[in-house]
FIDREN-865755 format. One record per residue: x, y, z of N, C-alpha, C in turn. Coordinates in steps of 0.05 Angstrom, whole numbers, plus 32768, in hexadecimal, padded with zeros to 4 digits. Example, Ala and Ser with C-alpha at 12.3 -4.5 7.8 and 13.67 -1.06 7.14 Angstrom:
81087F8E809C80F67FA6809C81087FBE809C81017FD3808E81117FEB808F81028001809D
//
This chain:
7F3876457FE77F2976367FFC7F0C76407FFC7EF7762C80007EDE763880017ED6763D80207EC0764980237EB8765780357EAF763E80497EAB762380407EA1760E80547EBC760680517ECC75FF804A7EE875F180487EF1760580627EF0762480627EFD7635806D7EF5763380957ED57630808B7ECB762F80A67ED2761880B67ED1760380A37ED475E880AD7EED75E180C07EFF75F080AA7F1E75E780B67F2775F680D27F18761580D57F17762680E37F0D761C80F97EF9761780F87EE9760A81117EF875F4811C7F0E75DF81117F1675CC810E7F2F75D281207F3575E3811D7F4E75F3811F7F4A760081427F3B760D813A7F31761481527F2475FD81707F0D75ED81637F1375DA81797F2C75CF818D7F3975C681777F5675BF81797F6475C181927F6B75E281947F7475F1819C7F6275F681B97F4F75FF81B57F3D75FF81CE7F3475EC81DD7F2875D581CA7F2975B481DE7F4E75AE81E77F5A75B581DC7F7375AD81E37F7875BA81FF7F7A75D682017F8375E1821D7F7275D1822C7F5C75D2822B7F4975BF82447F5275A9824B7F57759582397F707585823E7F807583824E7F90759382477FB6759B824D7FB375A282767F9375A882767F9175BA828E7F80759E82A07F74759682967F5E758182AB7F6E756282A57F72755E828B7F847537828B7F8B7536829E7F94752582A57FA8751582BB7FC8751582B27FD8751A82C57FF0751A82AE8002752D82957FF1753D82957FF87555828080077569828B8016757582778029758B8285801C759E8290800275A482837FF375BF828D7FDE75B4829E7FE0759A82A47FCF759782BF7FCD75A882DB7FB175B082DF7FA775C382F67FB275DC82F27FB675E482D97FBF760482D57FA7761082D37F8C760982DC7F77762382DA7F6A762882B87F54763B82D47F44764682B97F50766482AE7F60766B82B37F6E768982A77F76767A82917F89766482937F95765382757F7E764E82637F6B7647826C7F4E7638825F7F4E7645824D7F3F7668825B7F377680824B7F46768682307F60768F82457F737697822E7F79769382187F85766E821B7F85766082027F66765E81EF7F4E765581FC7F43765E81F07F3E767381DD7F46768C81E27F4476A581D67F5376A681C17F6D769881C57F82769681AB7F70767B81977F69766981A07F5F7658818E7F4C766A817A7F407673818B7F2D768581737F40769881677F5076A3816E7F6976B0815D7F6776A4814D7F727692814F7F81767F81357F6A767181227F55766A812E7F3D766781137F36768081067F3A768D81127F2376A681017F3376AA80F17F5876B080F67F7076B480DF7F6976A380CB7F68768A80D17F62767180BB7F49767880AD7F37768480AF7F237683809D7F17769880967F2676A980A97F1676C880987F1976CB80817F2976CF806D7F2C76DC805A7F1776CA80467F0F76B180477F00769F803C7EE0769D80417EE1769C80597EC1769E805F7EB976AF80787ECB76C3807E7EC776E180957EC776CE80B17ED176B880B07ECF76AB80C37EBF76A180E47EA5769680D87E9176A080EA7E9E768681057E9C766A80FA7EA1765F81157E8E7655812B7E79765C81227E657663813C7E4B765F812A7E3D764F81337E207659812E7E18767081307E197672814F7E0F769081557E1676AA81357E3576A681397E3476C181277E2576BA81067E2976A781027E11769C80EC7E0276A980E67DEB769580FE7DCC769C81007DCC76BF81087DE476CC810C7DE276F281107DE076F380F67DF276E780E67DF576F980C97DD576F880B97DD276D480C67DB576D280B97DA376DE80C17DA076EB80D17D8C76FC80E07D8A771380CD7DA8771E80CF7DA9773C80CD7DA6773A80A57DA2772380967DA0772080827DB3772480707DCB772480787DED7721806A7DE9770C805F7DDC76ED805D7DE076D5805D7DC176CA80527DC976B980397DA676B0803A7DA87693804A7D8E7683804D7D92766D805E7DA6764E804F7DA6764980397DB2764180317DD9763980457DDE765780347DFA766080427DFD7656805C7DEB7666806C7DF7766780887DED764880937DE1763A808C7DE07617808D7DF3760680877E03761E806C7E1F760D80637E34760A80777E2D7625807C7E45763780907E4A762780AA7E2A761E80BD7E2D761080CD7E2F75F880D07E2875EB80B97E3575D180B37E5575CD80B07E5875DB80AB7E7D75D980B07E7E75DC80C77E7675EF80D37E8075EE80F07E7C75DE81057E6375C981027E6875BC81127E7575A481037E76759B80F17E90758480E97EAB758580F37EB275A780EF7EC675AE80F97ECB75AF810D7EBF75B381227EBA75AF813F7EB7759581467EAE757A81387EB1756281417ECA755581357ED8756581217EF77556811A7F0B7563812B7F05757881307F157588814A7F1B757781647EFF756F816A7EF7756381807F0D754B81857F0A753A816B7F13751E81667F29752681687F3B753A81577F58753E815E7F66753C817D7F4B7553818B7F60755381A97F5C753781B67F4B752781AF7F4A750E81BC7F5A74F881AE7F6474F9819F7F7B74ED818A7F9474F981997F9B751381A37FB1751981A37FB3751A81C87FA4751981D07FA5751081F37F9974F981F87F9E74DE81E17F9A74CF81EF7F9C74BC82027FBB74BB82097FC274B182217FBA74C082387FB074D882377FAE74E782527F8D74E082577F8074DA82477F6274D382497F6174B8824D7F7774AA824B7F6E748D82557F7A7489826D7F8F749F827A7F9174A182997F7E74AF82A97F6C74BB82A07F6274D482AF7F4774C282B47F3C74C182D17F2B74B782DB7F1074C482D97F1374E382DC7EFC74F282E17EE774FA82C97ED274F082CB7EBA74E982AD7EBC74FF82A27EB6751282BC7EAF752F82AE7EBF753A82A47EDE753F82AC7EF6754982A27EEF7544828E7EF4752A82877EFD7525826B7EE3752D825A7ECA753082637EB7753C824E7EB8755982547EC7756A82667EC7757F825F7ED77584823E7EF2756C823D7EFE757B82267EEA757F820F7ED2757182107ECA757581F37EB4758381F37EA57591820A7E8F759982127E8575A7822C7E7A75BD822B7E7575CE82427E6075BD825B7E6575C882707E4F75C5827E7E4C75D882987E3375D582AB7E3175EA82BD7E4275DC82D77E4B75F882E37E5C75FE83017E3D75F3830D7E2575FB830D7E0E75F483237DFA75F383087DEE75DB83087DD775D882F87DBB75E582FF7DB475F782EF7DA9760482F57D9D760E82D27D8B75FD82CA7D8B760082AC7D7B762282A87D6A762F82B27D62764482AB7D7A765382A67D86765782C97DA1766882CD7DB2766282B57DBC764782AF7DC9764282937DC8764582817DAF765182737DA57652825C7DAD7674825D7DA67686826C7DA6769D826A7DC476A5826B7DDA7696827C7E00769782767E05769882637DF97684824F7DF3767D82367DF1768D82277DDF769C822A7DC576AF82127DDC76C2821A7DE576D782337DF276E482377E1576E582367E1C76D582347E3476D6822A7E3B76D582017E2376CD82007E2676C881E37E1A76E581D77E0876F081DF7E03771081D77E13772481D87E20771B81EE7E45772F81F27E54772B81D97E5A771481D37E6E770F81C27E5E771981A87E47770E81A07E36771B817E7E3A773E817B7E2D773F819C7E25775C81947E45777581927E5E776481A77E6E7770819A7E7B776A817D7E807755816E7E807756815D7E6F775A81477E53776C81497E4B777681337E517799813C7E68779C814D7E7177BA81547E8977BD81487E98779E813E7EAD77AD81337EB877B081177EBE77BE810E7ECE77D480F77EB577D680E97E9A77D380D67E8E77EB80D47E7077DD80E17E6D77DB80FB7E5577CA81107E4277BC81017E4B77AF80EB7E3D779680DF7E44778480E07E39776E80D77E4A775280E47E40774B80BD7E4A775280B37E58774980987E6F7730809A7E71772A807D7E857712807B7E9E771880877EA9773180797EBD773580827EC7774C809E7EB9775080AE7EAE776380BD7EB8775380D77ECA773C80DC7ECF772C80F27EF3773080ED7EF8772B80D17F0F773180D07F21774980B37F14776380C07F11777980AF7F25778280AA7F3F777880BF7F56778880B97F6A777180B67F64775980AE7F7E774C80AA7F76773580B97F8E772580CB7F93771C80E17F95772B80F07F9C774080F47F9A774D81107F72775281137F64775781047F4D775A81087F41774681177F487725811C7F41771581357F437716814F7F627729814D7F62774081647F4F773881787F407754816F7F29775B81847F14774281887F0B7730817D7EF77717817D7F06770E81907F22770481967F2876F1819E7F29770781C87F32771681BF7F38772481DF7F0A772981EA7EFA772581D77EDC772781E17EE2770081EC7EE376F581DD7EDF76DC81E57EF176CE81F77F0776DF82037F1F76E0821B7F0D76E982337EFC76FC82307EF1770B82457ED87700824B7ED076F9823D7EB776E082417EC076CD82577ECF76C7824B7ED876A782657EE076AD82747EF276C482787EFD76CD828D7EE776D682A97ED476EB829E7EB976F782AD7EA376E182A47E9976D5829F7E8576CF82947E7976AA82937EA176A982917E93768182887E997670829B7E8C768182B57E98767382D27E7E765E82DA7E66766182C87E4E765682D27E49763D82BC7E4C763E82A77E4B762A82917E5E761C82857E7A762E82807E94762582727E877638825A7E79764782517E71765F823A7E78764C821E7E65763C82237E66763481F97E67764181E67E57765881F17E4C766E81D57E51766A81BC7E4A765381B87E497643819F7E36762981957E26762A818B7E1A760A81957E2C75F8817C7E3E75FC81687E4C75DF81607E6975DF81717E6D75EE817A7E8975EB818F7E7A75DC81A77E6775E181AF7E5875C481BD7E5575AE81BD7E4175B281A77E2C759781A27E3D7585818C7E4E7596817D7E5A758181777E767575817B7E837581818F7E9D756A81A17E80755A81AE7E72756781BB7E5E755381D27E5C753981BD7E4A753781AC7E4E7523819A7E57751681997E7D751C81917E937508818E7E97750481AC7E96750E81BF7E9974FF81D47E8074EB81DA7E7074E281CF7E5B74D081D67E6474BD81C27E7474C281B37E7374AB81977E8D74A0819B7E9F74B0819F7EBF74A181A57ECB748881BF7ED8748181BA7ED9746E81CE7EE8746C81E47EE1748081F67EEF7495820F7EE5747C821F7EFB747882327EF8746382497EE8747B825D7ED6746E826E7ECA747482857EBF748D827E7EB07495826A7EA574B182607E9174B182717E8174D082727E6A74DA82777E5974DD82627E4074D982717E2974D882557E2C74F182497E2274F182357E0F750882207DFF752382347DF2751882477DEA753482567DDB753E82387DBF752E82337DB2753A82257D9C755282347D8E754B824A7D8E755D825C7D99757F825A7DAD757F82567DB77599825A7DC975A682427DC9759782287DDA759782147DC375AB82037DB375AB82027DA275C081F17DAA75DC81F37DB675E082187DBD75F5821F7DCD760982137DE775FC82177DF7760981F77DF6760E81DE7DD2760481DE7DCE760781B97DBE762081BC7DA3762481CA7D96762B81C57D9D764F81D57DAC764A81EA7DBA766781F67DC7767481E57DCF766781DD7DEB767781B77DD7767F81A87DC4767081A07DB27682818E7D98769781947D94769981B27D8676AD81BE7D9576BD81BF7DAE76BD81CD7DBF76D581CF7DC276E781B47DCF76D0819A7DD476DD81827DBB76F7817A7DA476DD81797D8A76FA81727D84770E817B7D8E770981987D7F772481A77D9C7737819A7DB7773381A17DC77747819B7DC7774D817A7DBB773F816C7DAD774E81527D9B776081517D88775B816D7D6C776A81707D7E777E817A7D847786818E7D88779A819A7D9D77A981827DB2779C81737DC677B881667DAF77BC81537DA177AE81407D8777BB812F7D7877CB81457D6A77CE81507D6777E181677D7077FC81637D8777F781707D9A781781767DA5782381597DA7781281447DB07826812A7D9A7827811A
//
């Protein structure tokens, strides 16, 4: 498998899974209807379990812009690569996307509420408040970089996400559990801009009865906070070692 095949399917995989709980929890009709944001988190946290399993061994399984544009920072990656890298991921993130709306589609053509249904494919703010947003943003996404360029030898190398196997998503997945849990009470924590911008996308392109717009307005948000966060938690571990 190549390293964009790897990312692609990963990311793919992962949407899946994570637009799916949102789903299962806001549709109309679903078994996991009004089970909360503890389910949100959680499953969330396993979704990224289960991508990073799927693609580490192939492409260290980045998933993320953010961790990308770290490697490209920290110069692991020339630009080329990490353009490849994120080009999978957001494809992968818009076939993801398409899946959970393929596979709840009867529950999206009962479900009345605009926003619900664009939460499945896309974050947005508890109180709009785009400065405040941007900085949830920037800060939840420097948590997650800067611990994972701490773990097994504090580089964020290819394989440095999943150093010990499958169990080495481990620890990624319980940082990005604790994020939502503390953290993604003000935005829904994208800390990602193609796990964003691109379900947001397929939800503007698909043909969801009674959708909510695009929210171009506030959709930059999740792009541009993931990649402030990433650099500074590059700046700061170059810094301290």
């Amino acid at each position: 498998m190549t390293a964009f095949i790897a990312e692609l399917i990963g990311t793919a995989v992962m949407i899946l899974l994570g637009g799916g709980v949102v789903a299962n929890v806001v549709l109309k009709g679903t078994k996991g209807n009004d089970s909360g944001w503890i389910v949100i988190a959680t499953a969330w946290a396993l979704a990224v379990f289960v991508g990073v399993t799927i693609a580490g061994p192939y492409s260290g399984a980045h998933l993320n812009c953010a961790v990308t544009i770290a490697n490209l920072a920290l110069g692991k990656m020339d630009l080329a690569t990490s353009l490849s890298y994120m080009g999978a991921q957001f494809l992968g993130a818009m076939i993801g996307a398409t899946c959970v709306w393929l596979f709840y589609k009867s529950h999206f053509d009962t479900t009345d509420d605009a926003g619900a249904k664009q939460a499945v494919f896309c974050t947005a703010p508890a109180i709009r408040n785009l400065p405040i947003n941007l900085f949830s943003e920037t800060i939840a996404t420097f948590v997650l970089i800067f611990t994972i360029l701490h773990f097994t030898d504090a580089k964020l190398s290819d394989d440095s996400i999943v150093g010990l196997g499958s169990i080495g998503a481990i620890p990624v997945a319980f940082v990005v559990w604790v994020i939502g849990l503390s953290l993604g009470g003000t935005t829904g924590y994208a800390i990602n801009p193609a796990r964003d911008l691109g379900p947001r996308i397929m939800h503007a392109i698909l043909p969801i009865q009674n959708k909510a717009g695009f929210d171009a307005g506030y959709a930059w948000v999740p792009v541009l906070g993931p990649i402030i966060g990433a650099l500074l938690a590059v700046g700061l571990n170059t810094l301290i070692h």
